[in-house]
C-alpha positions as CSV (number, residue, x, y, z in Angstrom):
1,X,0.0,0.0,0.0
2,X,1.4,3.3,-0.9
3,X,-1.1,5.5,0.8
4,X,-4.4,5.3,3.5
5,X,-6.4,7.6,1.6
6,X,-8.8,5.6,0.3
7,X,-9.3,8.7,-2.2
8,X,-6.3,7.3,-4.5
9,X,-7.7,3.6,-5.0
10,X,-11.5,4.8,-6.6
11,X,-12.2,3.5,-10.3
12,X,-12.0,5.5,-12.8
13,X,-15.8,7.3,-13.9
14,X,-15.3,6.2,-17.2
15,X,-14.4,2.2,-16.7
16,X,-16.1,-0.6,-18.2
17,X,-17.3,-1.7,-15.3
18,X,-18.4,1.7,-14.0
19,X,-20.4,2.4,-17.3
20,X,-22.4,-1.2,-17.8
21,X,-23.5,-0.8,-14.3
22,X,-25.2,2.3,-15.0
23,X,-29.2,2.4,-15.4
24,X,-29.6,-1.1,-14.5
25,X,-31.8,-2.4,-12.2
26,X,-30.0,-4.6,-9.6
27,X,-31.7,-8.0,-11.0
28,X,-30.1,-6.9,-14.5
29,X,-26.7,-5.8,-13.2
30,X,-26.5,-9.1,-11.4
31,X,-27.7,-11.5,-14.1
32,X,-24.0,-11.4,-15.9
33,X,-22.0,-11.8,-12.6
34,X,-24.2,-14.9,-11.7
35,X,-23.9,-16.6,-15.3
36,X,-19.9,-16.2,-15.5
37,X,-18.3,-19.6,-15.9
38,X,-15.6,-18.7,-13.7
39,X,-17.6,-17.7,-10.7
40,X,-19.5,-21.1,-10.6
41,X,-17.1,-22.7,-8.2
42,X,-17.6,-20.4,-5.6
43,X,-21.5,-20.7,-6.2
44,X,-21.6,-24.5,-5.9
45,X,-19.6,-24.3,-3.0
46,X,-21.8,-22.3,-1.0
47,X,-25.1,-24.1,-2.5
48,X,-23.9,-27.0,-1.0
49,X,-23.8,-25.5,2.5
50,X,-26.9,-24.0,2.4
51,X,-28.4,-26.9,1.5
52,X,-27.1,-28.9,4.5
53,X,-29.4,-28.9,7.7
54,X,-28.1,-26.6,10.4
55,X,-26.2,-27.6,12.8
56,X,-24.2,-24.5,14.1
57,X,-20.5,-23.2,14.4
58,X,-18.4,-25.4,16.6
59,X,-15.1,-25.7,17.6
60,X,-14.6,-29.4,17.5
61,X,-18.0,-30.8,15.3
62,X,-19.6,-31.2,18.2
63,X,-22.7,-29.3,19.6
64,X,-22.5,-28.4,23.2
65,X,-25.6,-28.3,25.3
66,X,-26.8,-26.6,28.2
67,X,-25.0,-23.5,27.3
68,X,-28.3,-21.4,26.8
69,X,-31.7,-21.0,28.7
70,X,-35.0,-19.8,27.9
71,X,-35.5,-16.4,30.3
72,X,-37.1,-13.1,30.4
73,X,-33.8,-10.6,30.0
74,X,-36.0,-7.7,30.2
75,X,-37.0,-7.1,26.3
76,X,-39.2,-4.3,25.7
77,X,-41.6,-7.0,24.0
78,X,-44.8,-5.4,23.3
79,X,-43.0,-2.0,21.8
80,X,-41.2,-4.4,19.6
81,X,-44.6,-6.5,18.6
82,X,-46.6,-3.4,17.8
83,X,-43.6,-1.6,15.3
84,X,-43.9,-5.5,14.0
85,X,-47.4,-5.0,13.6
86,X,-47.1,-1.6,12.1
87,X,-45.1,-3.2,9.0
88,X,-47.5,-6.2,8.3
89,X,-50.6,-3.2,8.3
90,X,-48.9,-1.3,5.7
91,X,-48.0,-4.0,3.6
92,X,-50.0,-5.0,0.5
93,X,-51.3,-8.6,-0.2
94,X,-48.2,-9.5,-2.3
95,X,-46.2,-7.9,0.0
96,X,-46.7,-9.6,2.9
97,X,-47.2,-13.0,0.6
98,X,-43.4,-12.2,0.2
99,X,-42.0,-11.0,3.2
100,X,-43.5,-14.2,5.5
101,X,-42.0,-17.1,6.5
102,X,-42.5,-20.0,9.0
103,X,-40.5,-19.2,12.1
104,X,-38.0,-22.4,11.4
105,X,-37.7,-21.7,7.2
106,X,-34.6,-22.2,5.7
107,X,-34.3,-19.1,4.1
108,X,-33.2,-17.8,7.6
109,X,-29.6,-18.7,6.0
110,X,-29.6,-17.1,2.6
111,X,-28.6,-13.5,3.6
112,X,-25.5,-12.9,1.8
113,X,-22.7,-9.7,1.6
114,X,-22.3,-8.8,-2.6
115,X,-23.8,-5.4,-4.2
116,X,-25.9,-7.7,-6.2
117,X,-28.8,-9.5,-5.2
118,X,-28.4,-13.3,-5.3
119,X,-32.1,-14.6,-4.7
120,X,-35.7,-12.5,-4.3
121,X,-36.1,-13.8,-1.1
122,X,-38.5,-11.3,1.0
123,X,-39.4,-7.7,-0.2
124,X,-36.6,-5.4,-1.8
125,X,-36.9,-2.2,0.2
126,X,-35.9,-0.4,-3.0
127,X,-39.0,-1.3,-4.3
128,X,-41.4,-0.3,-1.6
129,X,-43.3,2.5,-0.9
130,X,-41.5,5.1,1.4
131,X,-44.0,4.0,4.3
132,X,-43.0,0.4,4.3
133,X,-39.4,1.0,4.3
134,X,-40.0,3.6,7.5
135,X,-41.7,1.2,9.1
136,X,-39.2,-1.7,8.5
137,X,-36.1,0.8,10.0
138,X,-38.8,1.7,12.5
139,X,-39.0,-2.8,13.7
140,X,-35.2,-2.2,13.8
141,X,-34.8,0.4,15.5
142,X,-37.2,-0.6,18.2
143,X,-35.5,-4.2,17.7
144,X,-32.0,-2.9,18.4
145,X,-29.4,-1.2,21.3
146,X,-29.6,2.5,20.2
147,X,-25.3,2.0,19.5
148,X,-26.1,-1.1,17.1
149,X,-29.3,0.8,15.4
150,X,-27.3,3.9,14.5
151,X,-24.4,1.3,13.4
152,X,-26.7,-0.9,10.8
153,X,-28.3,3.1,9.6
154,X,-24.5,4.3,9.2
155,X,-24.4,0.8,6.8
156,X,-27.2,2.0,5.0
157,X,-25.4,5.5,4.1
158,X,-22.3,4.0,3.0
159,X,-23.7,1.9,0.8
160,X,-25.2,5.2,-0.4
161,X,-22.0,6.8,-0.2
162,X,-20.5,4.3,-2.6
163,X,-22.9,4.6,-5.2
164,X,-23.3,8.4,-5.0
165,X,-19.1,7.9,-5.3
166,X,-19.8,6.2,-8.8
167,X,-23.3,7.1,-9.6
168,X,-24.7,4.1,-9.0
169,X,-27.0,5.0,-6.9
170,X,-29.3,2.1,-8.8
171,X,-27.2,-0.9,-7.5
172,X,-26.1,1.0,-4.1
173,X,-28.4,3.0,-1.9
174,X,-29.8,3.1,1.4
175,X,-32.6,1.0,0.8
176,X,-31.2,-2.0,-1.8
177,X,-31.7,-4.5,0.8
178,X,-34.0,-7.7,1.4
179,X,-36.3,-7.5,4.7
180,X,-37.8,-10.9,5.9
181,X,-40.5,-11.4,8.5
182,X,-40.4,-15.4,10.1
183,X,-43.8,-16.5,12.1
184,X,-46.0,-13.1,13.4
185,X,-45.3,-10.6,15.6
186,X,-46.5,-11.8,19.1
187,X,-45.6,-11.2,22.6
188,X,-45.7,-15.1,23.5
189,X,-44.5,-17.1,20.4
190,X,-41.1,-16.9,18.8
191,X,-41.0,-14.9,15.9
192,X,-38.1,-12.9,14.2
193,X,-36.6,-10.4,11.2
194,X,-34.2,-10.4,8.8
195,X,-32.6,-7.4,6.9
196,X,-29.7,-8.1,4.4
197,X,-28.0,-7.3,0.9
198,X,-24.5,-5.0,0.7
199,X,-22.4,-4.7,3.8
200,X,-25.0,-5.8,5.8
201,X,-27.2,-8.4,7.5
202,X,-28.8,-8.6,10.7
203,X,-30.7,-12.0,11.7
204,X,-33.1,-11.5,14.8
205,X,-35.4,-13.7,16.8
206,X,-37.5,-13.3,19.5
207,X,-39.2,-14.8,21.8
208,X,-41.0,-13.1,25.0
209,X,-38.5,-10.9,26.8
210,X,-35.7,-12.5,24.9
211,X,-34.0,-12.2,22.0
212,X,-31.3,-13.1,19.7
213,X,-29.5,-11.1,17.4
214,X,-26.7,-13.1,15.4
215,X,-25.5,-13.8,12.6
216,X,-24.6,-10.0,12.4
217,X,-22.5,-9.1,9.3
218,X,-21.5,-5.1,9.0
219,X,-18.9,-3.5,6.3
220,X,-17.4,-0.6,5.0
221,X,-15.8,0.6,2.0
222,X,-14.7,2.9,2.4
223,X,-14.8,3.0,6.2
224,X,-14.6,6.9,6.2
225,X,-17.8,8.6,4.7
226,X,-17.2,12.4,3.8
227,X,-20.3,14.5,3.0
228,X,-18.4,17.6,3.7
229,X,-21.2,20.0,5.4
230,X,-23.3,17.3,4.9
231,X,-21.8,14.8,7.2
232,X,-18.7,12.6,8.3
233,X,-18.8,9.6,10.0
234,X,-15.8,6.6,10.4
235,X,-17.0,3.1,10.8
236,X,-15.9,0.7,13.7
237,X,-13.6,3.1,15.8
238,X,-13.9,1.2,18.9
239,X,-13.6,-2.3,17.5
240,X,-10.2,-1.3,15.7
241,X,-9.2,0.6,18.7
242,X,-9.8,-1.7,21.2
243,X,-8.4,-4.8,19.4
244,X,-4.9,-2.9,19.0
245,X,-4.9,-1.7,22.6
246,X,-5.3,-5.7,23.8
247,X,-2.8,-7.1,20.9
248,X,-0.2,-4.1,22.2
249,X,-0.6,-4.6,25.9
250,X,0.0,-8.4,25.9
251,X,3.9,-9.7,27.0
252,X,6.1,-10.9,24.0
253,X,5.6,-14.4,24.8
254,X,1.6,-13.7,25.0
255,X,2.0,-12.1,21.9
256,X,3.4,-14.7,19.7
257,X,0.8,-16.7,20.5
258,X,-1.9,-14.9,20.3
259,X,-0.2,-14.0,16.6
260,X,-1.2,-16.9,14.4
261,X,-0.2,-15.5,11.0
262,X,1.9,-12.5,10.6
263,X,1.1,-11.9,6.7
264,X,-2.8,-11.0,5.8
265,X,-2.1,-13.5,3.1
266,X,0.4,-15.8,5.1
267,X,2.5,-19.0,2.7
268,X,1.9,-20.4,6.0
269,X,-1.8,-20.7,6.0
270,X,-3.3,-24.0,5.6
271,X,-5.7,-24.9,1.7
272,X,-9.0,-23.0,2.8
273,X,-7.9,-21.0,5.6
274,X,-8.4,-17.8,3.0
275,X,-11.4,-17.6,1.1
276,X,-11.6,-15.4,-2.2
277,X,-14.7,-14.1,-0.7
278,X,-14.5,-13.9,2.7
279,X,-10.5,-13.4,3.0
280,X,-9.5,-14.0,6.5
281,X,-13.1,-14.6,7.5
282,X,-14.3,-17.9,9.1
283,X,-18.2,-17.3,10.1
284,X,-18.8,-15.4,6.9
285,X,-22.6,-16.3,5.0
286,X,-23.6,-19.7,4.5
287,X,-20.4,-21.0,7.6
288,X,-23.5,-21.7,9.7
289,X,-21.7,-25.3,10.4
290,X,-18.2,-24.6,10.4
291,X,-15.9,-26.4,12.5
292,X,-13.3,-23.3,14.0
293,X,-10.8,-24.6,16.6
294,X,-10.0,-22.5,19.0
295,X,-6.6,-20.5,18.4
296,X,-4.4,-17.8,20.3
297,X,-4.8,-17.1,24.3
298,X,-6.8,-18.1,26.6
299,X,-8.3,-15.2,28.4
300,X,-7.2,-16.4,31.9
301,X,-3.6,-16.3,31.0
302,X,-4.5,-12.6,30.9
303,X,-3.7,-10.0,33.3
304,X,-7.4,-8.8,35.0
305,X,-6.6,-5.5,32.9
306,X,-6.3,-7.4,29.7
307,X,-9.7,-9.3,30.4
308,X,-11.4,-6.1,30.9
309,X,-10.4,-4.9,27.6
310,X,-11.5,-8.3,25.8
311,X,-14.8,-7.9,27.8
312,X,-15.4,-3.9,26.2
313,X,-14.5,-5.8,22.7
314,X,-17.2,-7.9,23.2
315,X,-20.2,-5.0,24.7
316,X,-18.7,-2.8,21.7
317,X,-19.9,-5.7,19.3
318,X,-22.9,-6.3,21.6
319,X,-24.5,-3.1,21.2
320,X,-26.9,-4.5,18.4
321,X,-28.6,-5.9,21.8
322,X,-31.0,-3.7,23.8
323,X,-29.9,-2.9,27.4
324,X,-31.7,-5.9,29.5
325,X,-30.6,-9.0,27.1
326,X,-27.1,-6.9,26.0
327,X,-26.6,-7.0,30.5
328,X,-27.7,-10.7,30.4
329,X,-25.2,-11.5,27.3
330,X,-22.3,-9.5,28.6
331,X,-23.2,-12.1,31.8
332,X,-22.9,-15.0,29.5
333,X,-19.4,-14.1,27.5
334,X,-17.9,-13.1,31.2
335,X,-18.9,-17.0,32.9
336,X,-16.5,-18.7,29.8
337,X,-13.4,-16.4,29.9
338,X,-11.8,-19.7,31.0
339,X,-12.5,-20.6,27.3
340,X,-12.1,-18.0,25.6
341,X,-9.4,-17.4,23.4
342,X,-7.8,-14.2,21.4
343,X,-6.5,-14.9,18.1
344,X,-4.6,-12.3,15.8
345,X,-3.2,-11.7,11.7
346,X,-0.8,-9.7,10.4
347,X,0.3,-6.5,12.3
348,X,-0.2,-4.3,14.9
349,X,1.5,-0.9,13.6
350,X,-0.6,2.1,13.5
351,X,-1.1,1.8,9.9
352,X,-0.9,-2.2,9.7
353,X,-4.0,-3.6,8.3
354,X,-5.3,-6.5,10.5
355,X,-7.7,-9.5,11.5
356,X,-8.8,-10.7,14.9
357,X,-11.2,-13.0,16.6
358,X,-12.7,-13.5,20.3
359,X,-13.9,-17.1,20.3
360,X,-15.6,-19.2,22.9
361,X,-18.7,-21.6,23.6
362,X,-21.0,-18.8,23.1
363,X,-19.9,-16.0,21.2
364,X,-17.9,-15.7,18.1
365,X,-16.4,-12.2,17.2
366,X,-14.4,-11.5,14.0
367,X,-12.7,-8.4,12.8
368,X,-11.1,-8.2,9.3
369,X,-9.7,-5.4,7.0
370,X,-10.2,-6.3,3.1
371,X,-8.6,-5.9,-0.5
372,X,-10.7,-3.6,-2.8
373,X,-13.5,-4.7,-4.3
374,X,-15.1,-1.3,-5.2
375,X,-11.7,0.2,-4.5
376,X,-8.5,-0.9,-6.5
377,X,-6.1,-2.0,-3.9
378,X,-5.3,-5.8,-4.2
379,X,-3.9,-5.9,-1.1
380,X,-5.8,-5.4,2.2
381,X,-6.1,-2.1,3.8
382,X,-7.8,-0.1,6.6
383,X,-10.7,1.9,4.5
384,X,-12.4,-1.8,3.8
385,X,-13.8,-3.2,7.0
386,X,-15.8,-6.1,8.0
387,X,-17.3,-7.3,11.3
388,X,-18.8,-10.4,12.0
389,X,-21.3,-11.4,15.4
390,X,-21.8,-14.8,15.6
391,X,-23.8,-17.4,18.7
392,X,-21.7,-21.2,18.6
393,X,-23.3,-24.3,19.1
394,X,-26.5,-23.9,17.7
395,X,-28.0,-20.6,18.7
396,X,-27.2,-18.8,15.8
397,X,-30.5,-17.6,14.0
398,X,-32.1,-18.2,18.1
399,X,-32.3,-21.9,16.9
400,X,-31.3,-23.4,20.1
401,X,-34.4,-21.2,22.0
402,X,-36.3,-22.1,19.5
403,X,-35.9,-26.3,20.1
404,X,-36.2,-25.5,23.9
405,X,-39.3,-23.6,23.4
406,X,-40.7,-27.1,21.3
407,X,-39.5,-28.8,24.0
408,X,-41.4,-27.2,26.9
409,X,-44.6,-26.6,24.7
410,X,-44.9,-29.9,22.8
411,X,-42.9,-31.9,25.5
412,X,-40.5,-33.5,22.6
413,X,-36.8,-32.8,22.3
414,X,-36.8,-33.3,18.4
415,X,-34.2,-31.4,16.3
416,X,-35.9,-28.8,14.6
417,X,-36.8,-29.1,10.7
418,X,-36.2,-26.1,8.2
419,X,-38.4,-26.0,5.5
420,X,-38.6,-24.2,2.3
421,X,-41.9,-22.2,1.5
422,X,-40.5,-22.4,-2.0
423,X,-38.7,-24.9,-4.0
424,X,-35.2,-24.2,-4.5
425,X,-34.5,-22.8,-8.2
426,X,-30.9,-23.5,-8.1
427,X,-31.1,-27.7,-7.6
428,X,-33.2,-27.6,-11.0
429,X,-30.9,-25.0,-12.6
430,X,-27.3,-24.6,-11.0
431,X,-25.8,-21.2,-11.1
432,X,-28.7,-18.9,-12.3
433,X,-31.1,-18.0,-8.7
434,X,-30.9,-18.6,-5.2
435,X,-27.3,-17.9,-5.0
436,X,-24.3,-16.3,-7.0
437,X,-20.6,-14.9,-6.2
438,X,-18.6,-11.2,-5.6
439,X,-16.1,-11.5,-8.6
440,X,-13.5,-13.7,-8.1
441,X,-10.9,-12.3,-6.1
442,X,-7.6,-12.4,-8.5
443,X,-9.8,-11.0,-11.3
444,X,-11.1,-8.4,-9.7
445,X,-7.7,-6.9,-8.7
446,X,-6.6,-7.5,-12.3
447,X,-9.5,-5.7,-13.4
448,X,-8.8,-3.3,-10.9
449,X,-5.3,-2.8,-11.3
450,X,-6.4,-1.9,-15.2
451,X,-9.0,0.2,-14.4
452,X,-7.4,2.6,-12.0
């Protein structure tokens, strides 16, 4: 990298790729990137974990039990049922023929991270009237901690940003996302949202006074948005901050090990460990079943300082959470510091570009900064920043509430069945609906590197 200002790495206006973008609707932009040849590999890939029953992230394939409890944490539940109720009222027939699910459908797992859209699962807020979509960031916002709203609504104007950077405000704007309803908004059975498309998806359940929110999925690029008079914002400040005061304050020894690659793209890393999507990523879109050993340290090798500052890593990830079940999570993540580990890649300079992750039985938290994808640096840098929230062994998506809850109501401790309102195009027709690919990783900085 030969400069941080992210400034020096846009495409050029006048590119190829720029120019065919232009005055199409997403569905048409995205039909070309889904039928390349070359970007099938990666699509088959992740069709075939989608279409594999859940299970959940684990660190050794096997589920662990007993780690989570149906409770009241203290869930505002009716203000968060009648903003639920709100949206259904204002939707049309077809619209809400779209936007519901059954409370255990598989298309809980679909959300995905590319500018494009991949499948028409749900209603496509870009295509709604004004009052749906305010009602929809209204069931967020009365969803969500007031920090992790305002985080998921600074998502939304970057995504604007970028397309008012290359007037593509067609493929790129506040509002090109999917929004999913699973089950009905009540204040007794489980029921849940979904909101994803570009830099952003946010998976919530809820049942009662308790709730779940995870998978969470947030990005930049770039991570500084400049209005001018109109506004500035930079994305992730305390999640960068906080991970290089930890890495920094550890001992040498400490250090090493918490240091498990030193390169961003290491000749030491194992076949798979970096994805052309998802880079250093492990719980990325469609890893609901990934097996992730632990790595790094263990937090009660740390100094009571150091675990302090792992604990604020977690609230500042947390803050999607209201106040009640974010308190009654923070309790959860503090019971397994004996089990939870630290992990770090590449370096720890003020201007190093770097990945982290806090792993343990019941939280998985990943940091990661990115190559260019609408920015033409091939190598990772610090304007293109990812986060990742996810719940290990099974309680991703609220799944594991959701088989106690069967369990208490029907008296049965079955595993719970996803089901598809809809057949799934892609098994009849591989590579051309439910799911595509971002360009392929060393073509894209080739293209880049050609554009800029």
């Amino acid at each position: 990298m030969t400069s941080d200002d992210f400034r020096n790495y846009l495409i050029r206006q006048d590119s190829p790729r720029v120019l065919s973008a232009r005055g199409r609707s997403p569905f048409e932009y995205a039909k070309p990137i889904m039928e390349r040849p070359d970007a099938r590999f990666v699509l088959d890939s992740w069709m075939d974990l989608y279409e594999r029953p859940f299970k959940g992230i684990t660190a050794d394939g096997e589920i662990e039990k007993g780690l989570f409890a149906l409770e009241n944490e203290g869930l505002d539940t009716q203000r968060v049922v009648d903003a639920g109720l709100a949206l259904v009222a204002l939707l049309s027939d077809d619209e809400r023929k779209h936007i519901q699910y059954p409370i255990n459908a598989h298309e809980w797992r679909s959300w995905y991270n590319p500018e494009f859209p991949i499948h028409s699962h749900g209603i496509r807020l870009d295509y709604v009237s004004e009052q749906v979509r305010e009602a929809a960031a209204k069931l967020m916002r009365a969803s969500l901690g007031p920090e992790g709203y305002l985080k998921t609504e600074q998502c939304r104007s970057a995504n604007l940003y970028l397309g008012e950077l290359y007037d593509l405000r067609n493929i790129m704007n506040e509002w090109s996302y999917h929004f999913l309803l699973f089950g009905a908004p009540s204040a007794v059975e489980p029921w849940g949202w979904n909101m994803h498309g570009h830099h952003l998806a946010v998976n919530c359940f809820i049942l009662g006074g308790q709730i779940v929110i995870s998978p969470v999925f947030l990005g930049f690029e770039p991570n500084i948005v400049d209005r001018g008079e109109k506004g500035c914002f930079r994305s992730f400040q305390a999640e960068e901050g906080l991970g290089l005061k930890l890495i920094r304050s550890l001992s040498d020894g400490m250090r090493e090990k918490a240091i498990i690659y030193k390169q961003m793209v290491d000749p030491a890393m194992p076949e798979g460990r970096w994805h052309i999507s998802d880079e250093r990523h492990l719980g990325a879109a469609f890893q609901d079943n990934r097996v992730i050993p632990y790595e790094g340290v263990v937090a009660t090798d740390m100094s009571l300082g150091q675990q302090e500052l792992l604990l604020r890593i977690a609230g500042s990830y947390l803050e999607f959470l209201p106040e009640g079940p974010r308190a009654a999570r923070m309790r959860q993540v503090s019971s397994h510091l004996d089990r939870t580990y630290f992990s770090w890649i590449g370096g720890y300079g003020d201007k190093d570009p770097f990945y982290y992750r806090v792993q343990s039985p019941v939280i998985m938290l990943e940091f990661d900064h990115h190559s260019g994808v609408w920015l033409t640096n091939a190598d990772p840098a610090k304007f293109h920043t990812h986060i990742i929230v996810r719940t290990p062994n099974g309680n991703d998506y609220g799944k594991e509430l959701l088989r106690l809850y069967y369990q208490k109501t029907l008296g049965k401790d079955n595993q719970i069945v996803e089901v598809d309102r809809d057949p799934v195009e892609y098994r009849r027709d591989r590579g051309k609906s439910i799911l595509s690919t971002p360009t392929l990783r060393a073509e894209h900085d080739q293209t880049n590197r050609r554009e800029a």
